[in-house]
NUVOVEX-211157 format. One record per residue (C-alpha): residue in one letter; x, y, z. Coordinates in steps of 0.001 Angstrom, whole numbers, plus 524288, in hexadecimal, padded with zeros to 5 digits. Each point is the difference from the previous one (the first is absolute). Example, Ala and Ser with C-alpha at 12.3 -4.5 7.8 and 13.67 -1.06 7.14 Angstrom:
BEGIN
A8300C7EE6C81E78;S8055A80D707FD6C;
***
This chain:
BEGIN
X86B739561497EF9;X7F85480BAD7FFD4;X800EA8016680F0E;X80F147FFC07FF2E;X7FFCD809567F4AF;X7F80680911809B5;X808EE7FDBF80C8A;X80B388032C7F5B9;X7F7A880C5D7FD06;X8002F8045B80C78;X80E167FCE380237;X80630807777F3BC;X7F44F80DC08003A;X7FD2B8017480F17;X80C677F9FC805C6;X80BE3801AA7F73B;X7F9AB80B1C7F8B3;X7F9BB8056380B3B;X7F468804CD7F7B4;X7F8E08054180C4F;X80A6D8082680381;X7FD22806FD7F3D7;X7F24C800E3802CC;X80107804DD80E46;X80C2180B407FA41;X7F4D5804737F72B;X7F4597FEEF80A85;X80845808C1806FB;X804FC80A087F70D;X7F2A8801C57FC62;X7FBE98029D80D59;X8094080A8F8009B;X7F9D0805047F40F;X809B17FA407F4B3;X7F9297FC877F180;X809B27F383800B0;X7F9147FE7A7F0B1;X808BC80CF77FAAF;X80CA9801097FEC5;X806B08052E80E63;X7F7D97F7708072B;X801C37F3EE7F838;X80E1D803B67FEE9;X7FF2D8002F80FE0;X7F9077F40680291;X808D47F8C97F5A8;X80DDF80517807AB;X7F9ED7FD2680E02;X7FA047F2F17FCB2;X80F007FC627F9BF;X807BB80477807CF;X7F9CA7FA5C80C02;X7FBDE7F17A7F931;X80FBB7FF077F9D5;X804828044680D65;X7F8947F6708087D;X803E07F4B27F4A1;X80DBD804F37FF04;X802637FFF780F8B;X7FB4C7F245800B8;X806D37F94C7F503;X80E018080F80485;X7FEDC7F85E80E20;X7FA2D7F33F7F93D;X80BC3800487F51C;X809FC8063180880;X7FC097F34E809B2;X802C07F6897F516;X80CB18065F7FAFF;X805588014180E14;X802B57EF3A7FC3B;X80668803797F512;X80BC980AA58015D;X809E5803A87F5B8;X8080A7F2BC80488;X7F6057F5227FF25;X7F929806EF7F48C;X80EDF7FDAB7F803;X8013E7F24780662;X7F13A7FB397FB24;X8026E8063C7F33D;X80EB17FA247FE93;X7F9D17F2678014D;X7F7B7801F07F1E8;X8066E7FE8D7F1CB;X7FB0B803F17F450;X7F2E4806F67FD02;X7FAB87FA4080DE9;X809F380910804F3;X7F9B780C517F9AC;X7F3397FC4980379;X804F07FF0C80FC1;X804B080CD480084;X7F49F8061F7F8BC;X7F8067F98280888;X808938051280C62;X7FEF780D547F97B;X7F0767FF7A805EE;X8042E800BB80D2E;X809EF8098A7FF07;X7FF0180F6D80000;X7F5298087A7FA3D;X80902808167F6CC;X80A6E7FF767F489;X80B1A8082E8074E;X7FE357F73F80CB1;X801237F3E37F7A0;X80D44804157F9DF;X807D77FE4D80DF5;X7FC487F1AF80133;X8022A7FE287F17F;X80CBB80367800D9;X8020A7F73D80D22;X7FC2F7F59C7F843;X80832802007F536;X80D678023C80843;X7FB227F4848076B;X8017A7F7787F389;X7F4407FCE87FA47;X7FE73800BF7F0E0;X7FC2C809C47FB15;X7F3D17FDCC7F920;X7FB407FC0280AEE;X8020380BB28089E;X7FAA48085E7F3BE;X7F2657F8AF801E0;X8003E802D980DC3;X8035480ECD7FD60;X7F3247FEC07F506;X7F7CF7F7CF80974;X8008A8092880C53;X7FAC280B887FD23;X7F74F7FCA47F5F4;X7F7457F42F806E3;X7FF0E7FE1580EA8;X7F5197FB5480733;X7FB2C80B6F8055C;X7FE3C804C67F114;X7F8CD7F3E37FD92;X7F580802A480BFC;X7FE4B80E3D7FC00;X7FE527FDCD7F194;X7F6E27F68D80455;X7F9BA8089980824;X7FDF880A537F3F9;X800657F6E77F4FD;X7FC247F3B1802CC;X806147F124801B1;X800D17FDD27F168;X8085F80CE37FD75;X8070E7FEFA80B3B;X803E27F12C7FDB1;X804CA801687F30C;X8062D80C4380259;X8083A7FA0B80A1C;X802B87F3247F89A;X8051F809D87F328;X8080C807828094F;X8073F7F47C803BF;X801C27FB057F260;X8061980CB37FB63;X8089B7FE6A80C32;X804D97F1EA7FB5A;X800A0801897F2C4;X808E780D588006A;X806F97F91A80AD2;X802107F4D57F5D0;X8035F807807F47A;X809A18070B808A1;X807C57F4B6804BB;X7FF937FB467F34E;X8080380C0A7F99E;X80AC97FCED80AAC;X8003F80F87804F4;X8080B7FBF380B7D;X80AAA808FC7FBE7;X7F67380C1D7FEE1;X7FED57FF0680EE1;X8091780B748079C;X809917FA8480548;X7FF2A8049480EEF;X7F4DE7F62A80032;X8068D7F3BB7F731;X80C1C8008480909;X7F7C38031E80CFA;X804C27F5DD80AC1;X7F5FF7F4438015F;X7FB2C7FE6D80E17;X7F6B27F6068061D;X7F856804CD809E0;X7F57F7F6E280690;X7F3E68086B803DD;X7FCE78010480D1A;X7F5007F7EB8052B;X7F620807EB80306;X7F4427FFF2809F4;X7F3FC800927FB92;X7FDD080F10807E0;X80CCC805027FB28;X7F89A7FBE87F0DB;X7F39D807968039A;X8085080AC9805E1;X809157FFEA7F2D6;X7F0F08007F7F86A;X7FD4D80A148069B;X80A1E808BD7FEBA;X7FEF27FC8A7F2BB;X7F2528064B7FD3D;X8046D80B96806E4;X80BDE803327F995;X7FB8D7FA187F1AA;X7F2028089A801F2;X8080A80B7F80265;X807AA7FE637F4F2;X7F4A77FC6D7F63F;X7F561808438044A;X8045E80DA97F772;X7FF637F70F7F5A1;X7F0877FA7C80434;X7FCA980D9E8009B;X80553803A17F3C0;X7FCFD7F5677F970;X7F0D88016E804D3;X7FEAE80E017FE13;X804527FD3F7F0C6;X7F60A7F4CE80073;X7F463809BD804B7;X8029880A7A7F710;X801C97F5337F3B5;X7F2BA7FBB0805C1;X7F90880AA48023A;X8062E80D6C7F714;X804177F9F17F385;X7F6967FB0B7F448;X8003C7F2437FC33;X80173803117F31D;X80BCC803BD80244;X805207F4D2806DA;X7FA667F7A57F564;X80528807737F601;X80E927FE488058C;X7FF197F277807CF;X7F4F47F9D07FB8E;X7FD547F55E7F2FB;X7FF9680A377F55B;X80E1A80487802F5;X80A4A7F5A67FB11;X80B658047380823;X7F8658029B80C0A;X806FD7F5448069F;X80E1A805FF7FC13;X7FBED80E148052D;X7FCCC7F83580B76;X80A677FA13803DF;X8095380DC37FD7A;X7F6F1807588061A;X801FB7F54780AAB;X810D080114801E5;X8019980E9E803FB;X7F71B7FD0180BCC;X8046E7FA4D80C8F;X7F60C7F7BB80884;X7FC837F3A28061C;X7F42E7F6C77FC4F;X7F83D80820809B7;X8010680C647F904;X7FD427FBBF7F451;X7F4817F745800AE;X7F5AF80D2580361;X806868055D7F2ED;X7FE887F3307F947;X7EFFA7FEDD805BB;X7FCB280D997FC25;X806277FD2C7F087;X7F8717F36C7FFDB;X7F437806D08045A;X8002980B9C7F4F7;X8018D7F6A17F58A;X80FB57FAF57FE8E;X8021B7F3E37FD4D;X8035B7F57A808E3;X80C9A7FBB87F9BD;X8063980DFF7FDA8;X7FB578030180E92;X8073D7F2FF80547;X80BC38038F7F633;X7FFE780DBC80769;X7FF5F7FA5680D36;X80A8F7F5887FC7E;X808AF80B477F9F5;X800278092080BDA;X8033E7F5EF80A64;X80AAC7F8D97F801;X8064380BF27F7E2;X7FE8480B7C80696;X80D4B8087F8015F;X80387801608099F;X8026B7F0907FFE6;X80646800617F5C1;X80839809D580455;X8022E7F87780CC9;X802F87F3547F78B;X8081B808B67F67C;X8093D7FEC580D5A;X802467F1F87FFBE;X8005F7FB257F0DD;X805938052F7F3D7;X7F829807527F6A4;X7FF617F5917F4FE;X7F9FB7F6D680B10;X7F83F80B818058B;X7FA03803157EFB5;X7FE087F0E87FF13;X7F7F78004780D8C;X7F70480A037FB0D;X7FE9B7FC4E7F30A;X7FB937F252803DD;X7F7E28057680C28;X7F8DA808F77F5BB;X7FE967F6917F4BE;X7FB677F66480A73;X7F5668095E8026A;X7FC86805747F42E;X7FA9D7F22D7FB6F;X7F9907FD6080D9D;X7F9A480C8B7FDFB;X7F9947FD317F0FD;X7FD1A7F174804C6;X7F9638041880AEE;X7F84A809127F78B;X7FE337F71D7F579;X7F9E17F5B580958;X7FB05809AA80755;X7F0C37FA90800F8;X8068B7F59D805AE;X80323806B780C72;X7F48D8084B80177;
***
């Protein structure tokens, strides 16, 4: 047991983590004269070591993902799902939602392909929840930062907010809420084209290029907040704000959490560095779950395709869904850690 708990080790600090990177950015930047122990070169070594490590993870799980989604296009995705009734049918297209794009806004087109195509609603509401919130490159780079346990059960509550605001939408019977161009949109079959197994590593390919290009302003963004958080401000003020002593810290969170815009790449350096000065792990999670599901421009983008009573009840559920997540987690939190 102990050896596998050592291979494991290995896997999640030196592979995943890539803890020697870190080492060999700081053996360096002190060989070019860099105190990586204050605050510019620790700030330095921090950016460089995560923006390289989410970049080499990031490029690798695109292809590997974008390989497993070539099997399952827009078509086949509303075909397997069609086939479910009920709650399974939720938990299906939460569960496709992991190998489907990185962000809200490119979520929202196949959403509403879905829901022209037919399927209930509910259901294509846990897919819209489900997508950009958990996929499984999120679950290899959490790992990779905050270990198997977190990055397990993080996953698993992401999908359970997906199906249960799925649920509670189909229950309400919003149908009519929908705009119309996409309730009366014409409903085509189209079988997907078989393809070869080099067209599906040329498709993953062009996949990491043109999804990296679109994510990395947000990996540099989202890093350079992470190294200043780590590195220029006080963890007594973190605590003081996100942290056990503050009651709503899991509220500010998540609103703090809305305005932005980013994938689960750009957030996780600002999620690491909060964890690191002191927040919480629940209000971090909450944060993290708040910018990739309700950030506005999505819901400007969804504002597009539903009514606003639907659009209110999307958010309102999507928030409450997280709030609790967020004070569980943190209630439970020596659980996780």
């Amino acid at each position: 047991m102990k050896i596998l708990q050592a291979v494991w080790m290995f896997i999640q600090d030196q592979i995943l983590g890539m803890k020697w990177l870190n080492a060999a950015i700081g053996n360096l930047l002190s060989a070019f004269g860099m105190d990586v122990t204050e605050r510019i070169g620790g700030s330095l070594q921090f950016f460089i070591y995560d923006v390289i490590k989410i970049t080499i993870l990031l490029c690798l799980l695109i292809f590997i993902i974008s390989f497993i989604q070539s099997y399952f296009p827009p078509e086949r995705s509303k075909k397997i799902m069609g086939r479910f009734h009920g709650i399974w049918a939720n938990i299906i297209a939460a569960l496709l939602g992991t190998v489907t794009p990185f962000c809200s806004c490119s979520s929202i087109p196949l959403f509403i392909g879905f829901t022209s195509a037919g399927l209930p609603l509910g259901v294509t509401f846990s897919f819209l929840i489900s997508s950009p919130m958990v996929d499984l490159g999120s679950l290899i780079l959490l790992m990779s930062i905050f270990g198997a346990k977190i990055a397990i059960v993080y996953v698993t509550v992401g999908l359970a907010v997906a199906v249960i605001g799925g649920t509670l939408i189909e229950k309400m019977h919003m149908e009519t809420y929908v705009e119309d161009f996409i309730r009366n949109a014409s409903r085509v079959d189209i079988e997907s084209p078989d393809l070869t197994k080099q067209e599906r590593m040329v498709y993953a390919k062009d996949q990491v290029v043109s999804t990296f290009r679109k994510v990395l302003p947000y990996i540099l963004i989202g890093v350079g907040i992470g190294a200043v958080i780590h590195n220029w401000i006080p963890e007594s003020w973190i605590e003081a704000v996100l942290g056990s002593s503050n009651p709503f810290g899991v509220v500010l969170a998540v609103l703090s959490g809305i305005p932005m815009y980013a994938d689960i790449f750009g957030t996780i350096p600002v999620a690491e560095a909060l964890l690191y000065k002191g927040a919480q792990l629940g209000t971090v999670l909450a944060f993290m779950m708040a910018v990739t599901t309700l950030s506005l421009p999505s819901i400007i983008m969804l504002r597009k395709a539903v009514k606003p009573k639907l659009l209110g009840l999307f958010i309102a559920i999507c928030t409450a869904g997280i709030i609790i997540v967020g004070y569980l987690f943190n209630i439970f939190q020596f659980l996780f850690i």
